[in-house]
C-alpha positions as CSV (number, residue, x, y, z in Angstrom):
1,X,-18.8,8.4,18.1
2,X,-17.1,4.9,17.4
3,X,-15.7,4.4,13.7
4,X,-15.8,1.1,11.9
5,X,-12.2,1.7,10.9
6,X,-9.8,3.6,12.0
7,X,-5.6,4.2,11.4
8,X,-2.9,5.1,13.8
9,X,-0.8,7.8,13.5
10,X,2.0,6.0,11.6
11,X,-0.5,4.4,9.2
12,X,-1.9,8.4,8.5
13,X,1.5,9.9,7.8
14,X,1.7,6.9,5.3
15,X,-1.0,7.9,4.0
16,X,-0.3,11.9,3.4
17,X,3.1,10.5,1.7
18,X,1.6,8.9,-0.8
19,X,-1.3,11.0,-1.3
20,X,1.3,13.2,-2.4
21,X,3.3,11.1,-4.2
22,X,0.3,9.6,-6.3
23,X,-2.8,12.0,-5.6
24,X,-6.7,11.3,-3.9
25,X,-6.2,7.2,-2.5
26,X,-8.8,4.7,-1.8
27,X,-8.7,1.3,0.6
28,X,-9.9,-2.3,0.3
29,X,-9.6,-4.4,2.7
30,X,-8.4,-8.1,0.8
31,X,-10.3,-10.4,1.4
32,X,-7.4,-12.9,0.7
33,X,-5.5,-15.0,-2.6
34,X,-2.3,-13.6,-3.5
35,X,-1.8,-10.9,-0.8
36,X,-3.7,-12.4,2.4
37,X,-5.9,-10.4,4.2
38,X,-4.8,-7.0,4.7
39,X,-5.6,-3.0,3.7
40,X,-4.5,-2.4,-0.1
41,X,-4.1,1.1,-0.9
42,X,-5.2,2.3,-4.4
43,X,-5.2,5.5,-6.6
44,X,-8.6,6.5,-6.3
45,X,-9.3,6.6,-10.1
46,X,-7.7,3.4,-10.3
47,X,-10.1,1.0,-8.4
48,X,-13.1,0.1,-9.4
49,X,-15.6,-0.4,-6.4
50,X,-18.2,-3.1,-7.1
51,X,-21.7,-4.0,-6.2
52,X,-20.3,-6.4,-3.5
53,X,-18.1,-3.9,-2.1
54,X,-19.2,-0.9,1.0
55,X,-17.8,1.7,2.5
56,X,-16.8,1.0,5.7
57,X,-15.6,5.1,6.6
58,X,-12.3,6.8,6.1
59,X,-9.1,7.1,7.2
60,X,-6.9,10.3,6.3
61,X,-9.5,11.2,4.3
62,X,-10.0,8.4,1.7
63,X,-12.5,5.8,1.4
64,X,-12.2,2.4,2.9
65,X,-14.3,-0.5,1.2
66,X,-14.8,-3.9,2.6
67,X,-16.6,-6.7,0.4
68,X,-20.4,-7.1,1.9
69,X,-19.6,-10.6,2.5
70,X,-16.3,-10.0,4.4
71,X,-18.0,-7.8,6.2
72,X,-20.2,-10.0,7.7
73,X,-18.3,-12.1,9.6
74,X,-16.2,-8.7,11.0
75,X,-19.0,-6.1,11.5
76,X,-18.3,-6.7,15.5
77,X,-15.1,-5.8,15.3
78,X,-12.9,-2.4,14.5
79,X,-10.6,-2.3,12.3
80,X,-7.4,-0.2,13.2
81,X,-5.3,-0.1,10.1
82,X,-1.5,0.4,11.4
83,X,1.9,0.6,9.4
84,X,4.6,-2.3,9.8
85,X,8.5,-2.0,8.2
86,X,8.4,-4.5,5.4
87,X,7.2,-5.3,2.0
88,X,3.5,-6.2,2.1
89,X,1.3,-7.0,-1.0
90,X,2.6,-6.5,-4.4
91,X,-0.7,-4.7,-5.7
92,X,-0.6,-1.7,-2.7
93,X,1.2,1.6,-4.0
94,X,3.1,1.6,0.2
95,X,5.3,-1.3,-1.5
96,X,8.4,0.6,-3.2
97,X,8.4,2.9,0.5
98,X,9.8,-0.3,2.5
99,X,6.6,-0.6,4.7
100,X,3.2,-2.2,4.2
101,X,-0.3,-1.6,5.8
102,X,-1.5,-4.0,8.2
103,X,-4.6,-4.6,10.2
104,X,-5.1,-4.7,13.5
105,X,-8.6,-5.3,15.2
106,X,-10.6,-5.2,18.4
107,X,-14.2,-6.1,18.9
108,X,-16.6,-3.8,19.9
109,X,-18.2,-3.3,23.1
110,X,-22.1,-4.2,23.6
111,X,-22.2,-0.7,24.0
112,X,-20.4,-0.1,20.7
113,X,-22.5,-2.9,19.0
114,X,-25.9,-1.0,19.6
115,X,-24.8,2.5,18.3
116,X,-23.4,0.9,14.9
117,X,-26.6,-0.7,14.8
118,X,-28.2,0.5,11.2
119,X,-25.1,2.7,10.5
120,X,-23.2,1.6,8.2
């Protein structure tokens, strides 16, 4: 089965670090302004997911939200959410570890494109 989004290896033992560092997560992918388009990492009780906002899936066992209208112009396309060395957005708990979350992307096969149809 093909996931909307998925994370690399690096990206998941990111992800365990700071789930133990700062308890149950939750992603968004930015949809731009101060941080540019990329994955922001949240505690879970700390984000507030709106009526624009859907779950895409999950990676490392937290929720990954994308705005409905963002979304539209990527739902061909997978989103492999990777881990770069660097400081990333100011807003993303990865900051203070020296590396930020960063996505990558491929588009789906026709293939693909008619499984996800109705699935998300």
């Amino acid at each position: 089965m093909v996931e909307r989004v998925i994370a690399t290896e690096a990206a998941l033992e990111l992800i365990e670090h700071l789930k133990r560092l700062h308890g149950d997560l939750l992603f968004h992918q930015s949809g731009g302004c101060c941080d540019g388009s990329a994955p922001m990492c949240f505690p879970k009780e700390e984000f507030r997911v709106g009526d624009s906002d859907m779950k895409l899936g999950e990676i490392g066992g937290c929720p990954f939200y994308i705005a409905k209208d963002q979304y539209a112009y990527w739902q061909h396309t997978q989103l492999i959410i990777d881990v770069v060395e660097g400081r990333g957005g100011m807003f993303s708990l990865e900051g203070p570890e020296g590396k930020r979350f960063l996505t990558r992307s491929r588009v789906f096969t026709n293939e693909e494109c008619n499984s996800l149809v109705n699935k998300t």
